[in-house]
N, C-alpha and C positions, 0 to 999 in steps of 0.2 A: 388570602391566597394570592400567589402575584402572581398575572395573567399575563400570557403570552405576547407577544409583536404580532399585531394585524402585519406585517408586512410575511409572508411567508419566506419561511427559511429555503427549501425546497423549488431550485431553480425552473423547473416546469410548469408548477405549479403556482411561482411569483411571474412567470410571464402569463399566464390567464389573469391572475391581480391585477397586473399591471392591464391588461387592455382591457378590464371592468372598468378599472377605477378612470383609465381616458376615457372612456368613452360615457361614464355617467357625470365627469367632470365637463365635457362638452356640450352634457344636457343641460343639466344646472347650478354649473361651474357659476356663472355670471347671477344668476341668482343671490349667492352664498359671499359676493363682492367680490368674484375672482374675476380678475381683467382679462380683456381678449388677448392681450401679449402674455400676461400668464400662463392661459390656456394652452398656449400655442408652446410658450417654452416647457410644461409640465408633459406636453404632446411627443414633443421633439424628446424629452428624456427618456420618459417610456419605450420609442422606439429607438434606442439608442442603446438599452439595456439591452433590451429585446436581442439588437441585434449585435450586440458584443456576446451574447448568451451563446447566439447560435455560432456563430464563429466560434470561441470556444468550444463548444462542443465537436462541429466540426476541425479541429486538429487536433482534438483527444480521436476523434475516429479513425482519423488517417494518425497517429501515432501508435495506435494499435495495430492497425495493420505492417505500417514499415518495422513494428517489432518482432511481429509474426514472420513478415521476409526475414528480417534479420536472424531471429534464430533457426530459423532452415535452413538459409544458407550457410549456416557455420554448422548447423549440424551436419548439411551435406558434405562442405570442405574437411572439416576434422574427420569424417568417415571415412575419405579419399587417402588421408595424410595420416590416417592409424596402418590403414590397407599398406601404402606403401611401406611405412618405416616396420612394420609386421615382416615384409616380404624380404627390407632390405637387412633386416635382424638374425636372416636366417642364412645369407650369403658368407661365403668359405671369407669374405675381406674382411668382415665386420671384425670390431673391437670395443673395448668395453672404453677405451679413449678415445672412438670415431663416437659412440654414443654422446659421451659427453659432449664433442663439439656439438651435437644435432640439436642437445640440450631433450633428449629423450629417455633419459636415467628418471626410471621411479626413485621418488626422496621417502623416504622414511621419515613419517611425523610422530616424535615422541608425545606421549598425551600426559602430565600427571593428574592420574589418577584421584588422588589426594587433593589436590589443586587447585585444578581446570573450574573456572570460573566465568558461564557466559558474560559478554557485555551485547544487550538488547539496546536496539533502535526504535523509535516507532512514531508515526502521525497517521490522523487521522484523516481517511478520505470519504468519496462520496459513497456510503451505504458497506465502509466496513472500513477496519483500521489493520496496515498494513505495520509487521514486529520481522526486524533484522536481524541477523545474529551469523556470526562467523562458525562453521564447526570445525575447524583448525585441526581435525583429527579425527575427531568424536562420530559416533553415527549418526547424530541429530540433537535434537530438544522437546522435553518435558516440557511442555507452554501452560504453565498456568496463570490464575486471572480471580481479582477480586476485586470488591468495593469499598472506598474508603468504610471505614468501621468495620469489615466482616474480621472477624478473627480467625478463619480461614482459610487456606489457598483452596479454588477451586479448579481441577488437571481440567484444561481442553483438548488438547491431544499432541501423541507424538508426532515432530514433525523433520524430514529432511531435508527439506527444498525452504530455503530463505529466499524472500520472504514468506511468513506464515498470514494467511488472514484472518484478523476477527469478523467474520460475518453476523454475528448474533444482533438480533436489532436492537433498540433501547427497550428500555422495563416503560418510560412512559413514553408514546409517542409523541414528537414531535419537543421533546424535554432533553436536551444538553446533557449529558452525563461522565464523570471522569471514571476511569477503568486503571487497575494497577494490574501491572502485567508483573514475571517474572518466569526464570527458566529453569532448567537444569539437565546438565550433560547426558547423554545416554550415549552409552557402547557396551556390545554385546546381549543386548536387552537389560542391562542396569543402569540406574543411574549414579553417578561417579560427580566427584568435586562437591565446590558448594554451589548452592544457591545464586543465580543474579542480581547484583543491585533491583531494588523496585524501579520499573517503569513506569509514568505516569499520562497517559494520553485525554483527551479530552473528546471525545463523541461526540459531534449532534444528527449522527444518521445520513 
């Protein structure tokens, strides 16, 4: 059976590793023929990951947040800028050629039917895997998901909003696992076209 990396995958839980293993390395590192400049450089890496870690994480926190302003504020400005061109839609000047300069003409997105064939994006992040997909018309996607060998698709759910997440954990913890995704169009509550190419992502939780 091949056994797993003592070093943990699991960035919170490799910086507790990490100050075990300096700190029982400065017990009896020099015992085991580890030099005191060793010790000292093995010292210095640990707290070097450590603190690239937390850095890291700190600007994933604050880049969540600036994306939360961010879609507020456009949600607020496009709500301002529906309001007015509403208002100005309704004035004795308007024209269906003042429209078009505004660039505020609903387009008509032809879908075939027959056709329509998502193309899915996807990688894997920390504690789920993030699948793209354009709906170019469509009302959304059929997301389904299976395992190398299964011989069938298994639906996760309809969804409208790309991206879609795989949340679901791994079958063994802490074990790597690859996932084949794929889609299919839905409008009107059917689904239409073909199938998507197989997506291939790679998990490790």
């Amino acid at each position: 059976m091949k056994k797993e990396d003592y070093v943990p995958r699991r960035e919170s839980r490799l910086i507790i590793w990490g100050k075990t293993f300096k700190s029982k390395l400065a017990q009896i590192g020099a015992s085991l023929g580890v030099t005191p400049g060793e010790i000292t450089e093995i010292e210095t890496a640990v707290d070097d990951m450590e603190e690239a870690i937390k850095q890291n994480n700190l600007a994933q926190i604050a880049a969540q947040v600036k994306r939360r302003e961010k879609d507020a504020t456009k949600k607020k400005s496009l709500a301002k800028i529906r309001r007015t061109v509403k208002r100005m839609k309704t004035h004795t000047n308007w024209a269906p050629n003042i429209s078009a300069g505004f660039g505020t003409e609903a387009v008509d997105q032809k879908v075939d039917k027959d056709n329509f064939k998502p193309v899915l994006r996807g990688r894997a992040l920390r504690g789920f895997v993030k699948i793209q997909y354009t709906k170019k018309g469509v009302d959304g996607m059929n997301i389904y998901s299976q395992y190398p060998g299964d011989t069938e698709w298994t639906f996760l759910r309809f969804d409208s909003r790309s991206p879609y997440p795989d949340t679901r954990p791994l079958r063994q913890p802490g074990v790597p696992e690859e996932r084949l995704y794929s889609a299919i169009a839905v409008m009107h509550d059917k689904q239409i076209g073909q199938r998507s190419d197989t997506l291939s992502v790679v998990f490790a939780g």
